[in-house]
PDBQT receptor file of N, H, CA, C and O in Angstrom, charges set to zero:
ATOM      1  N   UNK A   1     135.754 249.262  84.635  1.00  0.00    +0.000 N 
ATOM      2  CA  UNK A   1     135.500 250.611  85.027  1.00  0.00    +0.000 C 
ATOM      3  C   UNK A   1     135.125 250.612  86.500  1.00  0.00    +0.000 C 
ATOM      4  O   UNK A   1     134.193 249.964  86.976  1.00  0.00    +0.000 OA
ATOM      5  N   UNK A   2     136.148 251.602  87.331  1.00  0.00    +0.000 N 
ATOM      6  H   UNK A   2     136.905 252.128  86.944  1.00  0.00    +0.000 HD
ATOM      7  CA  UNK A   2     135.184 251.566  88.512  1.00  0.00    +0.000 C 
ATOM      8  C   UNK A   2     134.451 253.269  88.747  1.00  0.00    +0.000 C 
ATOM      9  O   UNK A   2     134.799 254.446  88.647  1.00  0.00    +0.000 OA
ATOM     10  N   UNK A   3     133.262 252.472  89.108  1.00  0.00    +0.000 N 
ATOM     11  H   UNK A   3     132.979 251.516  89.189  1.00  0.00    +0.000 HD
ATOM     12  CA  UNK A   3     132.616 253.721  89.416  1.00  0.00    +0.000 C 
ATOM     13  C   UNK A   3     133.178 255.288  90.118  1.00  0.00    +0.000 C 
ATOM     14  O   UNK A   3     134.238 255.337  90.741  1.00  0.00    +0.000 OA
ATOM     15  N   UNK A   4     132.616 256.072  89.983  1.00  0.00    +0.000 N 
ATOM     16  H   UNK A   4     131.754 256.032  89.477  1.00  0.00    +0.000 HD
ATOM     17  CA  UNK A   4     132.994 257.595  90.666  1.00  0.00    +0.000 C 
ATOM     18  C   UNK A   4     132.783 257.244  92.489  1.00  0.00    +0.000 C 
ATOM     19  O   UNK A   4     133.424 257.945  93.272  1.00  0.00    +0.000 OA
ATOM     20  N   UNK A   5     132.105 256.432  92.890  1.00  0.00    +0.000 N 
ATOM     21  H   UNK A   5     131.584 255.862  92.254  1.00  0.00    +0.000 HD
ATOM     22  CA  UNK A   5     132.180 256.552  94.209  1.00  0.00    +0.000 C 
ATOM     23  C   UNK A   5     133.229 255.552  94.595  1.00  0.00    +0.000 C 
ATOM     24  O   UNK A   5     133.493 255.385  95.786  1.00  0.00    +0.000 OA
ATOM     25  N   UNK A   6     133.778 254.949  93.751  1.00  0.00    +0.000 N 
ATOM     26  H   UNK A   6     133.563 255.084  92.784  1.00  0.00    +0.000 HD
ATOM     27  CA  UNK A   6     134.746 253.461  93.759  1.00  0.00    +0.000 C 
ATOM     28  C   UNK A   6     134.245 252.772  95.073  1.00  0.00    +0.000 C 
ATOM     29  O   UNK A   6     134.752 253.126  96.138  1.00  0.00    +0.000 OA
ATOM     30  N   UNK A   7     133.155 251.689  95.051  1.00  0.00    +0.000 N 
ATOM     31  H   UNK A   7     132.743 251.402  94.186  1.00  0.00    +0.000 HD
ATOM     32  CA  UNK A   7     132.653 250.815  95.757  1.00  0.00    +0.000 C 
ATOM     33  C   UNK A   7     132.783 249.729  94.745  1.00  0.00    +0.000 C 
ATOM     34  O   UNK A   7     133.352 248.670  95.009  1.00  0.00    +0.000 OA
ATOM     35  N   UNK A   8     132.357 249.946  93.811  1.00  0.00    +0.000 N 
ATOM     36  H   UNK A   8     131.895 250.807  93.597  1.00  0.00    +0.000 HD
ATOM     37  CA  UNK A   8     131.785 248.745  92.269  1.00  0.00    +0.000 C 
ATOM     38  C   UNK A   8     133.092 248.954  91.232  1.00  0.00    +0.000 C 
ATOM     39  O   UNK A   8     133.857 249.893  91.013  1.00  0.00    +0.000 OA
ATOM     40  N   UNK A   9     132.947 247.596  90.710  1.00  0.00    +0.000 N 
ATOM     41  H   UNK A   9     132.326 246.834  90.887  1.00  0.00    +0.000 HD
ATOM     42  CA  UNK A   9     133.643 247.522  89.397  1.00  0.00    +0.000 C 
ATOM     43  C   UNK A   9     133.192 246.639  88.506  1.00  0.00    +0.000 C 
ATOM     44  O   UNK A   9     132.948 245.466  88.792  1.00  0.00    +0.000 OA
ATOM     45  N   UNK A  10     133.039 247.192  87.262  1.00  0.00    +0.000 N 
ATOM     46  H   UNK A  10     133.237 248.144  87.029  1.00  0.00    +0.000 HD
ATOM     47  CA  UNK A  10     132.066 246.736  86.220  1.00  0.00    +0.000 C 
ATOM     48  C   UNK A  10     133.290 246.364  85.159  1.00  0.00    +0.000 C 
ATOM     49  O   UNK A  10     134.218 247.139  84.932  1.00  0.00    +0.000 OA
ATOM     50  N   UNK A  11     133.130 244.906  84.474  1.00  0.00    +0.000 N 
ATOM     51  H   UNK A  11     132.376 244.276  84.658  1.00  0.00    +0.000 HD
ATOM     52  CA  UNK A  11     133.731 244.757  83.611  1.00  0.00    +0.000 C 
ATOM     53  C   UNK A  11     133.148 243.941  82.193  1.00  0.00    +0.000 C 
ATOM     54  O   UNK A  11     132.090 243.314  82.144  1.00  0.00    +0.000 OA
ATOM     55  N   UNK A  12     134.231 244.145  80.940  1.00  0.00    +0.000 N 
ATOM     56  H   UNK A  12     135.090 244.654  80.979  1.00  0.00    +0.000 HD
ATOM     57  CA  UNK A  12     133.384 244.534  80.157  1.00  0.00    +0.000 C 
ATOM     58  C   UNK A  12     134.366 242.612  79.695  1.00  0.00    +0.000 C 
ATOM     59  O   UNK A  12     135.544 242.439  80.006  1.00  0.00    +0.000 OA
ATOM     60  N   UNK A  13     133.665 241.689  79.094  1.00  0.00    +0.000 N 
ATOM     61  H   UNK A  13     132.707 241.830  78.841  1.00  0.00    +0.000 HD
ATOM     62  CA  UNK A  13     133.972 240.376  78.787  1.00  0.00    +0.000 C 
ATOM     63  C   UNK A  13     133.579 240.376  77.617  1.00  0.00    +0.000 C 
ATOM     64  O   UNK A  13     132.407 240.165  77.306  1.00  0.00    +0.000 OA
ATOM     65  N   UNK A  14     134.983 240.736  76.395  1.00  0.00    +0.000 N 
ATOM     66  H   UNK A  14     135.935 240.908  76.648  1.00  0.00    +0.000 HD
ATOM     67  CA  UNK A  14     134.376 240.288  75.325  1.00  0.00    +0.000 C 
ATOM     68  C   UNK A  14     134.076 239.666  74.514  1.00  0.00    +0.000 C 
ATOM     69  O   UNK A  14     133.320 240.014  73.607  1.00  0.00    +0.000 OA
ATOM     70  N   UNK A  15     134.818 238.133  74.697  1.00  0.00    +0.000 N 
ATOM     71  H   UNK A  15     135.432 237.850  75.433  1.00  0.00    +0.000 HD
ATOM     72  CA  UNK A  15     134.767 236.900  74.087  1.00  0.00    +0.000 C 
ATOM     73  C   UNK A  15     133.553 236.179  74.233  1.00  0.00    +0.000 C 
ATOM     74  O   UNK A  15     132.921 235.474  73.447  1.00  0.00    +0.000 OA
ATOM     75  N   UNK A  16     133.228 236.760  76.292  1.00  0.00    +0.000 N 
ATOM     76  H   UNK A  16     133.741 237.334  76.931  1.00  0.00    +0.000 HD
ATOM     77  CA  UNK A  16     131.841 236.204  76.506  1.00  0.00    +0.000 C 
ATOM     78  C   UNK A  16     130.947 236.673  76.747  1.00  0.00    +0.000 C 
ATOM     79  O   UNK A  16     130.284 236.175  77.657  1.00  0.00    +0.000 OA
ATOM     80  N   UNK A  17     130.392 238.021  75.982  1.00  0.00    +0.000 N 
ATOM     81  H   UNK A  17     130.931 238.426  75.243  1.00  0.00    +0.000 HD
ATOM     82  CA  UNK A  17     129.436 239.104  76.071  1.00  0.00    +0.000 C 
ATOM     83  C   UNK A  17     128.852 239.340  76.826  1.00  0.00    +0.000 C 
ATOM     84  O   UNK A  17     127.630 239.200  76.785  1.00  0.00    +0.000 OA
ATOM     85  N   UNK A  18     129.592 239.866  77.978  1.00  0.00    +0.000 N 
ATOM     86  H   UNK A  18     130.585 239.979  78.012  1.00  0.00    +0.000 HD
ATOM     87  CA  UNK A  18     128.896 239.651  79.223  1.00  0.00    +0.000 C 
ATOM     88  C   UNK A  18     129.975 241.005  80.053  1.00  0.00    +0.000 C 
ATOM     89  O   UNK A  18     131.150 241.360  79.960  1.00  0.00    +0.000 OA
ATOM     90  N   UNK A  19     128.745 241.434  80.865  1.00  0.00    +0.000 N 
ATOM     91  H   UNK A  19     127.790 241.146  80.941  1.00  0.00    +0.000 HD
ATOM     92  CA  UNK A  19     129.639 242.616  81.601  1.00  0.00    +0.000 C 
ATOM     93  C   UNK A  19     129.480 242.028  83.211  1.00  0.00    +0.000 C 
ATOM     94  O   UNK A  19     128.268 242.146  83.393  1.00  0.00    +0.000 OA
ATOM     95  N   UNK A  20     129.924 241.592  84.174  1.00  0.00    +0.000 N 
ATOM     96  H   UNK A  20     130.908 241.496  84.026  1.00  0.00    +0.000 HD
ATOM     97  CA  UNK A  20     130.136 241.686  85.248  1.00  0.00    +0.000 C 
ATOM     98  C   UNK A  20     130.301 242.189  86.088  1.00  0.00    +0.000 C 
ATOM     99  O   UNK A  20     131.519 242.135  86.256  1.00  0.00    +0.000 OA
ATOM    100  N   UNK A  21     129.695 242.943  87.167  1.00  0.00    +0.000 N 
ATOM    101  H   UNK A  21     128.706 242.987  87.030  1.00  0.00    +0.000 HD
ATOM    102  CA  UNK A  21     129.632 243.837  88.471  1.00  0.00    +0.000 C 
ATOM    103  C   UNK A  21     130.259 242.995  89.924  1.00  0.00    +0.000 C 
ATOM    104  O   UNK A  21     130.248 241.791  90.183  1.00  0.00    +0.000 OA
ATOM    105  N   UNK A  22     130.669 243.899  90.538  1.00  0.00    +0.000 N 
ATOM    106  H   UNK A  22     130.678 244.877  90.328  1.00  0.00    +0.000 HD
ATOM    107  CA  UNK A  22     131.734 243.394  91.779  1.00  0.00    +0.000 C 
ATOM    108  C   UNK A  22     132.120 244.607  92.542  1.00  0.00    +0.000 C 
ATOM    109  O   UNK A  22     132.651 245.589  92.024  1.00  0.00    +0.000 OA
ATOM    110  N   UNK A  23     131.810 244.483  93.868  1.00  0.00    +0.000 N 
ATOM    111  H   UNK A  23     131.379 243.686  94.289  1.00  0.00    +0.000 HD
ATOM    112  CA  UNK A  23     131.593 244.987  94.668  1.00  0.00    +0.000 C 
ATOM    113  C   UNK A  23     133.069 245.348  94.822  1.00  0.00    +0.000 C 
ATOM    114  O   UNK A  23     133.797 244.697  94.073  1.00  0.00    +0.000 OA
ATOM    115  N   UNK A  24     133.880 246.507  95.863  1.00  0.00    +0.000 N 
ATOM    116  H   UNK A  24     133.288 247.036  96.471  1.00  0.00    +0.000 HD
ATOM    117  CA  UNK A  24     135.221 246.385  95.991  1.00  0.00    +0.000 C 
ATOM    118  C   UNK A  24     135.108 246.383  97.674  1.00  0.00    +0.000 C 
ATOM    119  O   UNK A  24     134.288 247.032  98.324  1.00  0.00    +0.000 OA
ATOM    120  N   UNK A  25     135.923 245.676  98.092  1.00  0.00    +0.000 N 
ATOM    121  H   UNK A  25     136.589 245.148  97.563  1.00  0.00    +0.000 HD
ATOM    122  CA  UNK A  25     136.165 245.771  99.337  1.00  0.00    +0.000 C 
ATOM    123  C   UNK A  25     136.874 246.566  99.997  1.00  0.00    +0.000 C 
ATOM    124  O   UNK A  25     138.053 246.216  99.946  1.00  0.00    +0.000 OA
ATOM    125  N   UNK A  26     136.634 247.918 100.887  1.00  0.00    +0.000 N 
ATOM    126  H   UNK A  26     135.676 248.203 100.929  1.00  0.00    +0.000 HD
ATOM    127  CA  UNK A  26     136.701 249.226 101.157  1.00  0.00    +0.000 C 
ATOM    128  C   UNK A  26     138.222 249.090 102.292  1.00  0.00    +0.000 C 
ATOM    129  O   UNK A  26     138.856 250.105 102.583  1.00  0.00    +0.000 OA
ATOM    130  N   UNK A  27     138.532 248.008 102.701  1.00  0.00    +0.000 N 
ATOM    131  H   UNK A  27     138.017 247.184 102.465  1.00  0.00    +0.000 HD
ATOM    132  CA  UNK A  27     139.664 247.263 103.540  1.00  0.00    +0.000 C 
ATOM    133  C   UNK A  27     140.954 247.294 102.499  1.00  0.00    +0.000 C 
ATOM    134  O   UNK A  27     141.737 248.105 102.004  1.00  0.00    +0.000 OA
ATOM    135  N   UNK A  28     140.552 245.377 102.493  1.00  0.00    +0.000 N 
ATOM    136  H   UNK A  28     139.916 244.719 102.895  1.00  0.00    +0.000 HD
ATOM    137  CA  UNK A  28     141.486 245.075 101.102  1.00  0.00    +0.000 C 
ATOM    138  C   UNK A  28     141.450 245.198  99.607  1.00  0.00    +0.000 C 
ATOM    139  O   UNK A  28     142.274 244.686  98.849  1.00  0.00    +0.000 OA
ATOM    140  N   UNK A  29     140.350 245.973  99.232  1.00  0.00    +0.000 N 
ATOM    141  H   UNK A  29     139.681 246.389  99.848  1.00  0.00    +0.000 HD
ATOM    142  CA  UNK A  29     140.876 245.844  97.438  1.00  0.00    +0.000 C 
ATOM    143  C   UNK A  29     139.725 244.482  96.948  1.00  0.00    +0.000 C 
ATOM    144  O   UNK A  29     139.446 244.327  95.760  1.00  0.00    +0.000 OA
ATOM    145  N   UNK A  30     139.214 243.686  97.905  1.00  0.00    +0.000 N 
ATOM    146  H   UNK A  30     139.441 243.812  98.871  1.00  0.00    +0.000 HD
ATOM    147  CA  UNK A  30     139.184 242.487  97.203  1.00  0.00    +0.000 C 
ATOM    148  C   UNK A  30     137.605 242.470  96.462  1.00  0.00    +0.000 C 
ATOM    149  O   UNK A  30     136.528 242.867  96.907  1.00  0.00    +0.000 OA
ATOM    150  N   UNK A  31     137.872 241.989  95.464  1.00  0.00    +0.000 N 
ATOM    151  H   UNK A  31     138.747 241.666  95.103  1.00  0.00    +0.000 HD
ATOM    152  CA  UNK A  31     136.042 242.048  94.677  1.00  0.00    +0.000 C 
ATOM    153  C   UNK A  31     135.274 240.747  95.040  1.00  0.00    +0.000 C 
ATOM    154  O   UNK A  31     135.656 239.629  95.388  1.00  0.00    +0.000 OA
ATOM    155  N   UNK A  32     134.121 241.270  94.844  1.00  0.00    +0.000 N 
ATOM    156  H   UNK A  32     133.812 242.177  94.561  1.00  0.00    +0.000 HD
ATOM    157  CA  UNK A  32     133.045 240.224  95.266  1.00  0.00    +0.000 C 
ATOM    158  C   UNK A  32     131.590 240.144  93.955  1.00  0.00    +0.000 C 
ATOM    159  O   UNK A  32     130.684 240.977  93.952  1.00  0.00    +0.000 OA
ATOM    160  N   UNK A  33     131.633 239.577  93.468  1.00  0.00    +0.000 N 
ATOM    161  H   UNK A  33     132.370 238.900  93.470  1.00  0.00    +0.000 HD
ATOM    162  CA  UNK A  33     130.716 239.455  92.351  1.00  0.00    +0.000 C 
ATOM    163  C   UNK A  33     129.370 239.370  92.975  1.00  0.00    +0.000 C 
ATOM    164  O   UNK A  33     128.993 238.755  93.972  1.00  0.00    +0.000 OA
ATOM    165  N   UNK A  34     128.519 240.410  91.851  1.00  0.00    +0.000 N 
ATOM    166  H   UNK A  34     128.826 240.910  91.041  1.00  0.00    +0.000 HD
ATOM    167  CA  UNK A  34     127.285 240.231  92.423  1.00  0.00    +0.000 C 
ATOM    168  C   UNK A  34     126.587 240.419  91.483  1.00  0.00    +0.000 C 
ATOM    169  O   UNK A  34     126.656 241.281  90.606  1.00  0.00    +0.000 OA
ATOM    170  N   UNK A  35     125.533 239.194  91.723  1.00  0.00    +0.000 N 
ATOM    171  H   UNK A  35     125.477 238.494  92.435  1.00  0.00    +0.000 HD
ATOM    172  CA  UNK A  35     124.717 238.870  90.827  1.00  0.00    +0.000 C 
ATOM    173  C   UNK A  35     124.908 238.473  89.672  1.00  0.00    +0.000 C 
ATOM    174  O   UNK A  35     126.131 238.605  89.609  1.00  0.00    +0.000 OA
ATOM    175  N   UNK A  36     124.424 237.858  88.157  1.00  0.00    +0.000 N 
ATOM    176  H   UNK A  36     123.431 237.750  88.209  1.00  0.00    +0.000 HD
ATOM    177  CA  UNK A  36     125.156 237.379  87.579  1.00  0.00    +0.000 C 
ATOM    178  C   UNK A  36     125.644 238.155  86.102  1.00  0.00    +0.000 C 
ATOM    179  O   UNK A  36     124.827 239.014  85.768  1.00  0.00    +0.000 OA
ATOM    180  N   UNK A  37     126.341 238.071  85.543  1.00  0.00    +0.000 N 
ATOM    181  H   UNK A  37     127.004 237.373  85.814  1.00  0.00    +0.000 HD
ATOM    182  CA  UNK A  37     126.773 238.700  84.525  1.00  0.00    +0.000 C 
ATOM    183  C   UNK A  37     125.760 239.417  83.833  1.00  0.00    +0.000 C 
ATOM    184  O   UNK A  37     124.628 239.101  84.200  1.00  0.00    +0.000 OA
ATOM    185  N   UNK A  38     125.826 240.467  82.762  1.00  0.00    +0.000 N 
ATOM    186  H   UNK A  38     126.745 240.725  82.464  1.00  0.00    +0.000 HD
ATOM    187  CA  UNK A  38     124.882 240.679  82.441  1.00  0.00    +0.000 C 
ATOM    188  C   UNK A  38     125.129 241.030  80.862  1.00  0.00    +0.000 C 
ATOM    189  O   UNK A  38     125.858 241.944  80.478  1.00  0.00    +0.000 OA
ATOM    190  N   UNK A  39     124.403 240.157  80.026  1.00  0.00    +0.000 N 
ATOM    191  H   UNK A  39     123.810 239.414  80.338  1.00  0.00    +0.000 HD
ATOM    192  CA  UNK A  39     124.025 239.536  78.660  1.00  0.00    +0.000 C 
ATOM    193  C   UNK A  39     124.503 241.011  77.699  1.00  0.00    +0.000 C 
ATOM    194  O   UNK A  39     123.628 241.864  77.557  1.00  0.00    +0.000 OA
ATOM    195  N   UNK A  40     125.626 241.214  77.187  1.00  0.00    +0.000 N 
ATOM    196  H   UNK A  40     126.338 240.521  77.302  1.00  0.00    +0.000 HD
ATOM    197  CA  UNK A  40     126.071 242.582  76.367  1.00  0.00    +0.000 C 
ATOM    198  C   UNK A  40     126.461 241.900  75.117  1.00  0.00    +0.000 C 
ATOM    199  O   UNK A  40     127.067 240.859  75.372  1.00  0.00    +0.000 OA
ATOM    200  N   UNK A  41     126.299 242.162  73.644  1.00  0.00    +0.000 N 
ATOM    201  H   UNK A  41     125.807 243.008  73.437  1.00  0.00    +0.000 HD
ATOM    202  CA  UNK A  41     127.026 241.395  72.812  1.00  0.00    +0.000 C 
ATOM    203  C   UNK A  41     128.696 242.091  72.095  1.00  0.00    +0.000 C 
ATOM    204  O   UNK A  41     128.788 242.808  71.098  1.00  0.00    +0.000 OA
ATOM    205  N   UNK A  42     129.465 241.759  72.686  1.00  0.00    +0.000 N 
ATOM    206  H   UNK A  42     129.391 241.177  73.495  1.00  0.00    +0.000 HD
ATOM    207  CA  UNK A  42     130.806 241.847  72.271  1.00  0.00    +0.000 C 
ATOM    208  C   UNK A  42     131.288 243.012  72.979  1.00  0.00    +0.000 C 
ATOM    209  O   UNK A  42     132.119 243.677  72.361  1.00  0.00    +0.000 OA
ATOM    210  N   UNK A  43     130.943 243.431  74.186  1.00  0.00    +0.000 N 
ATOM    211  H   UNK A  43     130.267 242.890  74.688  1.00  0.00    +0.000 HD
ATOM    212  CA  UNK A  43     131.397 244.669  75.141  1.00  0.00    +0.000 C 
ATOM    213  C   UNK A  43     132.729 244.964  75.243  1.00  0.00    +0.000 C 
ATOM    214  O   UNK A  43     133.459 244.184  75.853  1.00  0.00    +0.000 OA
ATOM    215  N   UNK A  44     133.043 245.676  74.888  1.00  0.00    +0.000 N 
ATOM    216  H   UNK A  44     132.449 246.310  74.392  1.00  0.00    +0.000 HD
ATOM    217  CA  UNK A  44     134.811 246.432  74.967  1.00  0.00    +0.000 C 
ATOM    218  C   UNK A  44     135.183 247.466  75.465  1.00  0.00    +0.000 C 
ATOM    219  O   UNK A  44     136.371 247.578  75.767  1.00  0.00    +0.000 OA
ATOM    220  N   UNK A  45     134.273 248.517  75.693  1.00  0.00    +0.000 N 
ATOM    221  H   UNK A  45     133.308 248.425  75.448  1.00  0.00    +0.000 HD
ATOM    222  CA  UNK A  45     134.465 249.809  76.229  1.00  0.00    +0.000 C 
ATOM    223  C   UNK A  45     133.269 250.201  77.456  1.00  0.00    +0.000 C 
ATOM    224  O   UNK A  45     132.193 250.650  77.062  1.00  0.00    +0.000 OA
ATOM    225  N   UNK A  46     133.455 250.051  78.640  1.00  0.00    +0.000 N 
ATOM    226  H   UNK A  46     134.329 249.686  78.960  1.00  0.00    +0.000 HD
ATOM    227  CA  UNK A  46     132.263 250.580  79.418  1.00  0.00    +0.000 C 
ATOM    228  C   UNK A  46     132.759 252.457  80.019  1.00  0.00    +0.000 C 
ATOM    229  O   UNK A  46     133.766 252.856  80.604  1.00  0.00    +0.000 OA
ATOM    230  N   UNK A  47     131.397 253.265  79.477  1.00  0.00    +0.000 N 
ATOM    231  H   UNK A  47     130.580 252.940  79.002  1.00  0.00    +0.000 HD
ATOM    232  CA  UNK A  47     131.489 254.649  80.105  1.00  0.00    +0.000 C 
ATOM    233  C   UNK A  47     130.429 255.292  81.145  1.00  0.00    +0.000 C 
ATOM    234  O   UNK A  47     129.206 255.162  81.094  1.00  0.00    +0.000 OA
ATOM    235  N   UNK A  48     131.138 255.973  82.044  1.00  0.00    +0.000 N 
ATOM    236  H   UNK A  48     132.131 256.079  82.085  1.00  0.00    +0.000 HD
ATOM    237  CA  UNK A  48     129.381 256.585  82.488  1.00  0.00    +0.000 C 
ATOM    238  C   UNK A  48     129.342 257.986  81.651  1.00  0.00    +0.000 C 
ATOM    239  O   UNK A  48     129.981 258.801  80.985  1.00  0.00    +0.000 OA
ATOM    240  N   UNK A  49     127.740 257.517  82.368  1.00  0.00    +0.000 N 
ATOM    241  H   UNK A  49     127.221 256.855  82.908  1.00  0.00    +0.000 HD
ATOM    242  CA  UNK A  49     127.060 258.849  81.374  1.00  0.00    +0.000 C 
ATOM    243  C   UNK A  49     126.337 259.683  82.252  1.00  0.00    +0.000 C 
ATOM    244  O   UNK A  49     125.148 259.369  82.201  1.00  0.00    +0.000 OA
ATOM    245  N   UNK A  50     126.587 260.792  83.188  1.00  0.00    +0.000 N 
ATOM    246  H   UNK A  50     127.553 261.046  83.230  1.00  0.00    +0.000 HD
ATOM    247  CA  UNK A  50     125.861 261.163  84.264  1.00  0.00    +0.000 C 
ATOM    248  C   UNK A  50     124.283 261.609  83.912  1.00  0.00    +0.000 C 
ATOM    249  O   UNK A  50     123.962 262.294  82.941  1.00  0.00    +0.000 OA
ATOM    250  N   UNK A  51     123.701 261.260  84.559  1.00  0.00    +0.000 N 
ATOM    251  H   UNK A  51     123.962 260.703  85.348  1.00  0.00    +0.000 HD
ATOM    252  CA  UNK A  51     122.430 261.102  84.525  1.00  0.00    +0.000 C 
ATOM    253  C   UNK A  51     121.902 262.797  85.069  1.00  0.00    +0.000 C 
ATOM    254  O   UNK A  51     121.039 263.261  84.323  1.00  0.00    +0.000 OA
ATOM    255  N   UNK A  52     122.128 263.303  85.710  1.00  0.00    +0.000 N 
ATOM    256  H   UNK A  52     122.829 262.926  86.316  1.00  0.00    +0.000 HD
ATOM    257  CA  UNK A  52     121.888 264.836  86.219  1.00  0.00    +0.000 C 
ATOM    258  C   UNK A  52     123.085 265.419  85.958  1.00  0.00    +0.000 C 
ATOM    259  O   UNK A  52     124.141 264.852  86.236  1.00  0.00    +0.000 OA
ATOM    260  N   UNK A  53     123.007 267.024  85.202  1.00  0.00    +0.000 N 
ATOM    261  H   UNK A  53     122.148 267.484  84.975  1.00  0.00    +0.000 HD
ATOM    262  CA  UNK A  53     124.000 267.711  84.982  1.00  0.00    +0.000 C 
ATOM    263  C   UNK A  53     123.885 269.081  86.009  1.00  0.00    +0.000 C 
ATOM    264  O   UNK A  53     124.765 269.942  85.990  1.00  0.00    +0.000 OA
TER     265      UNK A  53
């Protein structure tokens, strides 16, 4: 999923329950991982959910 401001892209790993964040590079396209995965069990679908309506 990439975010509404498309800077980030969050992905959802489901063999290894783990969602991953990555920066996008505003040039080329290219991702940059940041920080380390983060512990989801069996993630398949990531949504946002806006926080202020």
């Amino acid at each position: 999923m990439i975010e509404p401001g498309g800077r980030f892209l969050l992905a959802a790993n489901q063999n290894s329950d783990s969602v991953a964040v990555f920066r996008i590079d505003e040039r080329s396209g290219k991702l940059a991982a940041i920080g380390k995965p983060i512990s989801v069990p069996t993630p398949v679908c990531l949504k946002l959910i806006p926080m202020f309506a």
